[in-house]
C-alpha positions as CSV (number, residue, x, y, z in Angstrom):
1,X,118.8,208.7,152.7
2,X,117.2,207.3,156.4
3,X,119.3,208.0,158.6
4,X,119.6,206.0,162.3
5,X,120.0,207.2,165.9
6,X,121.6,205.2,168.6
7,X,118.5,202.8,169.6
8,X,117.2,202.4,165.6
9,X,118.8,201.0,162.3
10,X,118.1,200.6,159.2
11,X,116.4,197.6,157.4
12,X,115.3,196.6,153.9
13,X,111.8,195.0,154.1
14,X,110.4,193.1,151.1
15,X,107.2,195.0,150.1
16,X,106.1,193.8,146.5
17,X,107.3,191.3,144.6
18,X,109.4,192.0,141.2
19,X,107.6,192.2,137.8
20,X,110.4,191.5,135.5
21,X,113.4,193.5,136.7
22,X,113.9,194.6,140.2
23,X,112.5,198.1,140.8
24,X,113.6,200.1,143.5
25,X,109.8,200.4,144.9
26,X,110.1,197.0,145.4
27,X,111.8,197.3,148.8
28,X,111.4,199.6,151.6
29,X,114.2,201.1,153.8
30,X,113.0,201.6,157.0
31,X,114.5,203.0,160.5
32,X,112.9,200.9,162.7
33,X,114.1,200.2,166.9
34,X,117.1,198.5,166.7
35,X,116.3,194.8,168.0
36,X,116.6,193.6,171.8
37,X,118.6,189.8,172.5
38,X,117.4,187.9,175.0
39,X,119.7,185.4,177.0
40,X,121.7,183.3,175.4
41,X,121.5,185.4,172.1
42,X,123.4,188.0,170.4
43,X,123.4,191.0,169.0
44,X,125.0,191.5,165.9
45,X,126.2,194.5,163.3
46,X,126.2,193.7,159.6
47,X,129.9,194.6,157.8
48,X,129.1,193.2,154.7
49,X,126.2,191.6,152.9
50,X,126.6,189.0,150.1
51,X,125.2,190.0,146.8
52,X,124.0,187.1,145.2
53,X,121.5,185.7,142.2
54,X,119.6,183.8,144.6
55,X,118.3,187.2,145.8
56,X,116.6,187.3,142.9
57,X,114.8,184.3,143.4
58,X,114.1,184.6,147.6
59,X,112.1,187.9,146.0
60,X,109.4,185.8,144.3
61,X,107.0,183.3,145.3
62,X,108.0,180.7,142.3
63,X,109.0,176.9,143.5
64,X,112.2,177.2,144.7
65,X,114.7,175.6,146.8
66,X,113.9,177.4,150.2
67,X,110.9,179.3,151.4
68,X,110.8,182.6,149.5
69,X,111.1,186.0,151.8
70,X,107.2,187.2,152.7
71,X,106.4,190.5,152.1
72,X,107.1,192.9,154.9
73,X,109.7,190.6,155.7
74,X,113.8,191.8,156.0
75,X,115.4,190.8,153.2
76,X,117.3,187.5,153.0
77,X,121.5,187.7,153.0
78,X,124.2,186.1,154.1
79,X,126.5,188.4,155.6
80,X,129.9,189.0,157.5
81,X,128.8,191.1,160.9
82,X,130.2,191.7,164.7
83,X,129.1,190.6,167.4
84,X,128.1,193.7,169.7
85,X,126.7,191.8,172.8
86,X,126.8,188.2,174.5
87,X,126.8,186.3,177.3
88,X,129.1,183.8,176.3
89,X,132.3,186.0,175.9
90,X,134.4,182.6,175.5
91,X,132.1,180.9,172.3
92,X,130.9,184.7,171.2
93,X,133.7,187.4,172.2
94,X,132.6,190.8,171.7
95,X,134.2,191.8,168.7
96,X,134.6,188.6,167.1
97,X,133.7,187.9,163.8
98,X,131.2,185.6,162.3
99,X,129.6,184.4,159.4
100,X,125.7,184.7,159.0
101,X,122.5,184.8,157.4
102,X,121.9,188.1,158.8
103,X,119.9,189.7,156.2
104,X,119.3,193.4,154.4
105,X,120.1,195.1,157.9
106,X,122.5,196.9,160.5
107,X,121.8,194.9,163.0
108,X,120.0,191.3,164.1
109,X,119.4,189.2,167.0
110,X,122.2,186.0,166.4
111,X,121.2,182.6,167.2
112,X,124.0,179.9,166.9
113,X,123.6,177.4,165.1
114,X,121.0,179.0,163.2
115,X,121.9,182.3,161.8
116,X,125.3,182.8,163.0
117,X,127.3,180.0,160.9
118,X,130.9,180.1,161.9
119,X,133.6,182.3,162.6
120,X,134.8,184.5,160.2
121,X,138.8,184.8,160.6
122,X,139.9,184.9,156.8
123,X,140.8,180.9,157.2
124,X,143.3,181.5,159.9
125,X,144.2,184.3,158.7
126,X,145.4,183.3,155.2
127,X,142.6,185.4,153.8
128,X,141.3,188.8,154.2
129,X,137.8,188.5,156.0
130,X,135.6,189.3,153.1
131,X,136.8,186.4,151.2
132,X,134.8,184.3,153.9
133,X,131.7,185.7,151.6
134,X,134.1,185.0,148.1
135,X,136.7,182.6,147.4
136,X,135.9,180.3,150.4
137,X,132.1,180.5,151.2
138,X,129.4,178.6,151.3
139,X,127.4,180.1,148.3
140,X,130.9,181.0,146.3
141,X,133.4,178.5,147.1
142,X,131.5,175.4,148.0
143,X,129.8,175.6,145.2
144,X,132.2,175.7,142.6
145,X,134.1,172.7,144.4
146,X,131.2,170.2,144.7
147,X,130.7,171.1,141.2
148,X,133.8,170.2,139.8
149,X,134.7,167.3,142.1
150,X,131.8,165.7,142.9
151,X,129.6,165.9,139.9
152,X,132.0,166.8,136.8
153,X,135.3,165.0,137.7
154,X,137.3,166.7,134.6
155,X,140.3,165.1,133.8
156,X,143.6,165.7,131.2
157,X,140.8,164.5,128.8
158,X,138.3,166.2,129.5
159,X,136.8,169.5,127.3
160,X,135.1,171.7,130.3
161,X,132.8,174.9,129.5
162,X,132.0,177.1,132.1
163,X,129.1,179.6,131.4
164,X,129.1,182.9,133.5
165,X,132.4,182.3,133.6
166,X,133.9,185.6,134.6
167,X,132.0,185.5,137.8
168,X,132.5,184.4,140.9
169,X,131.7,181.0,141.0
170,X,132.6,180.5,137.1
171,X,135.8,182.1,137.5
172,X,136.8,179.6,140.3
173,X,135.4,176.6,138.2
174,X,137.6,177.0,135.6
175,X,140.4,177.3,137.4
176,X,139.8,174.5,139.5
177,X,139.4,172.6,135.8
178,X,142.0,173.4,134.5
179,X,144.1,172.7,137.7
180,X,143.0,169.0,136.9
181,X,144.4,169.4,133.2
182,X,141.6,170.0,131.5
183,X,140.8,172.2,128.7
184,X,138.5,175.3,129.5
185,X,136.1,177.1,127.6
186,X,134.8,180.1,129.2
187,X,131.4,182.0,127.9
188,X,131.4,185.3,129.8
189,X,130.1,189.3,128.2
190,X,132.4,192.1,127.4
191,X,135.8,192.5,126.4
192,X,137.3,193.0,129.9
193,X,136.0,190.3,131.6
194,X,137.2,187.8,128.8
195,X,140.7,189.0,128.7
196,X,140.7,188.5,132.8
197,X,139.8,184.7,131.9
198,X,142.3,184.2,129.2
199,X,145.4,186.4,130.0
200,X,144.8,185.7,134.0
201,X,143.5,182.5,134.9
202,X,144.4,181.1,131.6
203,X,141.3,179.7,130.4
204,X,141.9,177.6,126.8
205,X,139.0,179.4,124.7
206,X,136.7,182.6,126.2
207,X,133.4,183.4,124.1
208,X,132.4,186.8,124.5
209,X,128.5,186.3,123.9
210,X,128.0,189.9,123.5
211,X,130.8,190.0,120.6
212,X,130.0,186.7,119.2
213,X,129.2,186.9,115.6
214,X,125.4,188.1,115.2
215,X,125.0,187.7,118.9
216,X,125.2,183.8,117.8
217,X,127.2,182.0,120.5
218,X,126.8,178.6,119.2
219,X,128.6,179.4,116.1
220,X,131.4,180.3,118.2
221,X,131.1,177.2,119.8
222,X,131.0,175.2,117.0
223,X,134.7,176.9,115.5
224,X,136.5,175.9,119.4
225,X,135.0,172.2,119.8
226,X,136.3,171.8,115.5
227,X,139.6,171.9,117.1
228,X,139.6,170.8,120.7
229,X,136.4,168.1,120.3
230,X,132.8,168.4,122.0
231,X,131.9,169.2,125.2
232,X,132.5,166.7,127.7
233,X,131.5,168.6,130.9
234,X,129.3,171.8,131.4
235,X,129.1,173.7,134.3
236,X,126.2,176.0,133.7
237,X,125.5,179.1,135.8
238,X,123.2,181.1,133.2
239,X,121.0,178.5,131.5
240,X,118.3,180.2,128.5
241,X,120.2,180.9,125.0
242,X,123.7,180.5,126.7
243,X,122.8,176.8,127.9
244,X,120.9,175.9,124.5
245,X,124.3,176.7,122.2
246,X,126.2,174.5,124.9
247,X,123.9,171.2,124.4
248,X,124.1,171.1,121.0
249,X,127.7,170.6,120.9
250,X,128.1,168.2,124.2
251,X,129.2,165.1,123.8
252,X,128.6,161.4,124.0
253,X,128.1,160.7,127.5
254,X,128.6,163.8,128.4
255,X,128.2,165.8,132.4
256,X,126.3,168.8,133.1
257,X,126.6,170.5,136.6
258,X,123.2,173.1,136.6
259,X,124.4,175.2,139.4
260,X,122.1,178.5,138.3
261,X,119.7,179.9,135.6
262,X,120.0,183.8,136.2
263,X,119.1,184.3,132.6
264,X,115.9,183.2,133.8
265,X,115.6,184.8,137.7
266,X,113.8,188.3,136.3
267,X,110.6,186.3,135.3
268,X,112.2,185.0,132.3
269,X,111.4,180.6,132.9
270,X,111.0,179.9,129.6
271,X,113.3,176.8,130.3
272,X,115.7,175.1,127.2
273,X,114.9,175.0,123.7
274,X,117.2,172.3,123.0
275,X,116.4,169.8,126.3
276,X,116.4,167.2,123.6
277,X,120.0,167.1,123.6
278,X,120.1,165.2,127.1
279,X,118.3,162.0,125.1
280,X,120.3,162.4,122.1
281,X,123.5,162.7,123.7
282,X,122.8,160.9,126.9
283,X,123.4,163.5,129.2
284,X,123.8,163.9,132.8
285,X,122.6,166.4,134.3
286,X,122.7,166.7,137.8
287,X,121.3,169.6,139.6
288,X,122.7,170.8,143.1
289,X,122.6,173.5,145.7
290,X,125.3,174.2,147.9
291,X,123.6,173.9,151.1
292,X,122.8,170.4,150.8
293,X,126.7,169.9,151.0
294,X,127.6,172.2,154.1
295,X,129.5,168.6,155.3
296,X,132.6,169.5,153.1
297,X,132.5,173.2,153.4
298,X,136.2,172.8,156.2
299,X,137.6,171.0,153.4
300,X,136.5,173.4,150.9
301,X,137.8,176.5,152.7
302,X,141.0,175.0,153.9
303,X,141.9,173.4,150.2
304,X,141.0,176.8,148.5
305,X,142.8,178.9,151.1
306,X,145.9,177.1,150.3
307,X,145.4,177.4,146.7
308,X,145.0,181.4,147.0
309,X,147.9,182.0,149.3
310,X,150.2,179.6,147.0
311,X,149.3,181.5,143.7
312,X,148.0,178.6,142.2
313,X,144.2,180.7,142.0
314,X,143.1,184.1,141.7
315,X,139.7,185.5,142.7
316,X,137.9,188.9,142.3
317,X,135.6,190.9,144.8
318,X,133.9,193.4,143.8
319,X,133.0,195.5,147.3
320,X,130.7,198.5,146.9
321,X,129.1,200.7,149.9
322,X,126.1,201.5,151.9
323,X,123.5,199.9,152.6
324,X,120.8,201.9,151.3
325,X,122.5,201.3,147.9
326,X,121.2,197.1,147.9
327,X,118.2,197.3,145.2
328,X,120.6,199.1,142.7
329,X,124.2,196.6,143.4
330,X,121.4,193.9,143.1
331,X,120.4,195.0,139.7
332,X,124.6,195.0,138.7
333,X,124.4,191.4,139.2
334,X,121.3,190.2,137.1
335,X,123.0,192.5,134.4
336,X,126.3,191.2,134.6
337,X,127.9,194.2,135.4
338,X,130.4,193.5,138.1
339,X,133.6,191.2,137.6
340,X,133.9,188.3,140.7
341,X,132.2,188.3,143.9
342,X,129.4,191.3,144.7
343,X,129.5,192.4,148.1
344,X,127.9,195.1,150.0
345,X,129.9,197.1,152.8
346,X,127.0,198.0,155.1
């Protein structure tokens, strides 16, 4: 492992870009002099890094929805970090806590406004810190919420399936459905996580796509919706096989939130089998990302905040360490591995 002295630390720089699956020679851990502020910026220490699919997709040069990371580049995170020096010890105390996009690092030079976001204090203190990078962040929380009540609208009507449902964003979409009445079908892999989404959050109907008959998740489909009715809103995290099951049983009129495709992120855009669904059924399908909504990320954190510290949600983080560990907590992620939120303690 590199190890740091007092004036270096440790970075992961991009070096080639994926072939399929992440490979560890793919990034480059590098002590390198730790970086310099000038006025009016500060310096800040990484506590924890947010472990995200969209890592995945920052790593290659495909279209996508920001500028991907250039080779030799740090890698792109969001993170929780310190600040360690500043001019401004009334905006910035040292000490304080903030959220940021402060990449695969130990330290970085903050700018605010830029890549220091806001301050990270647990929602005044309802919260602990990290769930500023779970429950109640931008890429976790926002998202889910936008999803559900700006694009779905589920009602006591309504028949909701969630793919990637045991994760961090799914988890929290279902809930969030089913707080609105509706019924809840979850699609998530492995026995665990599908008992977590049925005995703890209470979702209606969990399909276990690595249990389902023959691998065959549409046939498990088909046996819920003969008893509960089609489809009326998807909220799709995983797109590929997952996503083609779900069309064919949508229904009339139906809503599709496309939040993520991770089926897809290791090189895999082979897009759906069945898009002809959309025309036959008349589907909507809106695509969003969450930083195009940052306007109602206060509401967001206060509302879900509440709804933690009341009971009336549940979320999971799952918090591994060191920093040098990022290519191989990445890879947990595109595998489905972990259960909730993936973060990093630097």
């Amino acid at each position: 492992m590199a190890t740091t002295s007092a004036l270096t630390h440790r970075a992961f720089r991009l070096v080639s870009r994926p072939q399929g699956a992440l490979k560890d020679t793919d990034l480059k851990l590098c002590v390198e002099p730790r970086p310099v502020r000038e006025a009016g910026q500060l310096l800040m220490r990484n506590l924890y890094l947010s472990i995200d699919p969209t890592h995945r997709i920052w790593m290659s040069d495909k279209p996508q929805y920001m500028p991907c990371v250039e080779l030799g580049d740090i890698m792109r995170s969001a993170s929780i970090a310190v600040v360690e020096e500043s001019d401004d010890p009334v905006s910035y105390a040292v000490g304080d806590h903030y959220v940021c996009f402060g990449g695969c690092c130990e330290y970085f030079v903050g700018i605010p406004g830029a890549n220091v976001l806001y301050k990270a204090d647990g929602v005044a203190g309802l919260l602990p810190v990290t769930a500023e990078l779970s429950l109640c962040s931008l890429i976790i929380g926002l998202t889910a919420w936008h999803g559900v009540n700006k694009i779905l609208c589920p009602d006591s009507k309504s028949v909701v399936c969630v793919s990637g449902a045991a994760g961090a964003v799914g988890s929290l979409v279902g809930q969030l459905a089913k707080l609105k009445g509706a019924t809840v079908i979850g699609i998530a892999g492995g026995e665990e996580k599908c008992n977590w989404l049925k005995k703890d959050l209470s979702f209606d109907h969990v399909v276990d796509y690595k249990a389902a008959p023959g691998g065959n998740v549409e046939q498990a489909l088909a046996s819920i919706v003969s008893d509960v009715g089609p489809i009326t809103h998807y909220f799709d995290n995983v797109g590929g096989a997952t996503s083609d099951a779900v069309l064919l049983h949508m229904a009339l009129n139906s809503k599709y939130a496309l939040c993520g495709s991770i089926s897809e992120y290791d090189d895999n855009w082979s897009g759906q089998k069945n898009f002809n669904m959309i025309l036959m059924r008349r589907i909507c399908v809106q695509g969003f990302i969450c930083t195009d909504h940052v306007d109602e990320l206060n509401q967001v954190r206060t509302e879900l905040a509440q709804l933690a510290s009341e009971g009336k949600i549940q979320y999971k983080e799952d918090i591994r360490e060191g920093l040098e560990n990022y290519p191989s907590t990445l890879r947990l992620l595109m595998t489905g591995s972990n259960t909730g939120k993936l973060i990093l303690k630097v």
